[in-house]
C-alpha positions in Angstrom: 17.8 -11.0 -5.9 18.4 -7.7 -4.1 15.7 -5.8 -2.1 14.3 -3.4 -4.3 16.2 0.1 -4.2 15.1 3.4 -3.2 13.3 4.4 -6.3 13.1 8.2 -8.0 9.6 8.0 -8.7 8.6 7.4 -4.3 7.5 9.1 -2.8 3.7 8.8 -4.7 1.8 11.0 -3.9 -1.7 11.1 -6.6 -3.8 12.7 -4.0 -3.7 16.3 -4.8 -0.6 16.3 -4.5 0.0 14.1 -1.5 -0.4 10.4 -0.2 -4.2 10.7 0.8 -6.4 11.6 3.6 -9.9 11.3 5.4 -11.2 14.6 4.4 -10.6 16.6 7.5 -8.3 19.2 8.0 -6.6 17.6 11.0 -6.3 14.5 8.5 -4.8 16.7 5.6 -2.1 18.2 7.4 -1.4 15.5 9.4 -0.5 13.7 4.8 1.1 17.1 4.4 3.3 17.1 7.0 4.3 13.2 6.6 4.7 13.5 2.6 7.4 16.4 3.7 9.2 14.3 6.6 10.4 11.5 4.4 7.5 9.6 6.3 6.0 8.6 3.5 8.6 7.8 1.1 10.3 5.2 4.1 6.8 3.6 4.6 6.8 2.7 0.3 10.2 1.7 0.8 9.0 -0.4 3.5 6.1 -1.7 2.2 8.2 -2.7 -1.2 10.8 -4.2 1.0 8.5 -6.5 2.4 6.7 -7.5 -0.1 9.7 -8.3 -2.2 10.6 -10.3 1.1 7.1 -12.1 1.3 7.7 -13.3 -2.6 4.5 -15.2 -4.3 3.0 -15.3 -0.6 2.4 -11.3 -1.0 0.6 -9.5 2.4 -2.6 -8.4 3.5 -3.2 -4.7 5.0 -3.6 -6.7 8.3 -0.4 -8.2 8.0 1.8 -5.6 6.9 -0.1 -3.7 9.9 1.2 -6.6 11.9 4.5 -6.9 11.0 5.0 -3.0 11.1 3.0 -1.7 13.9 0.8 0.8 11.3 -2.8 1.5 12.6 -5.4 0.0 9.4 -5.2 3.7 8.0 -1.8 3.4 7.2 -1.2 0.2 6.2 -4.3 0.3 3.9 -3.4 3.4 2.7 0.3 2.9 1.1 -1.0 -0.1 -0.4 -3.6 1.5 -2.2 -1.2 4.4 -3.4 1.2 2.1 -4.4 -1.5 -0.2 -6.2 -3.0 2.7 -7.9 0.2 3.8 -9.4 0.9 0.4 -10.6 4.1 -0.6 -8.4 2.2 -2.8 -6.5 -0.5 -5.6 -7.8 -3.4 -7.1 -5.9 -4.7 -10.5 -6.5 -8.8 -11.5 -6.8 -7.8 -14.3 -4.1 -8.1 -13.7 -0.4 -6.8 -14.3 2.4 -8.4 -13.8 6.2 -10.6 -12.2 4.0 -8.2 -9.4 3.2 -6.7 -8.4 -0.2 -3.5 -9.7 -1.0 -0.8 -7.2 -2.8 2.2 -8.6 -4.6 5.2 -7.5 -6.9 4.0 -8.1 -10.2 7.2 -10.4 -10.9 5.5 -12.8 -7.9 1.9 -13.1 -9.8 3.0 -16.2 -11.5 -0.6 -16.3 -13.2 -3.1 -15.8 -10.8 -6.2 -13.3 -11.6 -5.8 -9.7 -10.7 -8.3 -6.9 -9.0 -8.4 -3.8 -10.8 -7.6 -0.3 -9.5 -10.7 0.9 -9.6 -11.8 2.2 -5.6 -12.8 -1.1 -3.2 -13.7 -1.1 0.5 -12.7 -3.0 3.2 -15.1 -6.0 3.7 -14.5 -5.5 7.6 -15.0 -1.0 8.1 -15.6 -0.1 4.8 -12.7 1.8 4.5 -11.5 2.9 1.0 -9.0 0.6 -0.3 
């Protein structure tokens, strides 16, 4: 199977019109300027390359944040987007006590979260 293609529909951006932010100014214009940049559409990208590459195994904000070098805020925060516009999946199961996110083709049967708005179990961040 090949990696899955630049799509037309990324970047998302169901925040008001962009990918999200904290609620400051500073944290506004610093979504703006990223949603504008292509930042935002290569981080998707990213993020659906990887976890096509991770397969049934899926990732964890932590580890995507690992593997990438994204602070919490934006690893956490295109997995949300991208799990709230229903590219992405993520699973009831755990792991490190973290979420897991998946390509729906890779849920082979296991139980699903909803969309609905979650926190981090370890800040209480919105997920």
């Amino acid at each position: 199977m090949a990696k899955v293609n630049r799509w037309e529909a990324l970047p998302v951006i169901p925040y008001a019109g962009t990918s999200g932010w904290s609620g400051s100014e500073t944290s506004r214009a610093r979504a703006v300027e990223e949603d504008s940049n292509g930042t935002t559409v290569n981080r998707q990208q990213n993020t659906l390359n990887l976890l096509f590459d991770s397969g049934v195994i899926g990732m964890t904000w932590k580890e995507l944040s690992d593997q990438t070098g994204w602070h919490h805020g934006s690893a956490s925060g295109v997995l949300s987007v991208l799990h709230k516009e229903g590219l992405i999946v993520r699973l009831q199961e755990k792991r490190n006590r973290c979420a897991i996110y998946v390509l729906e083709r890779y849920v082979k049967g296991r139980q699903l979260s909803d969309r609905s708005v979650r926190r981090c179990e370890n800040c209480g961040h919105k997920l």
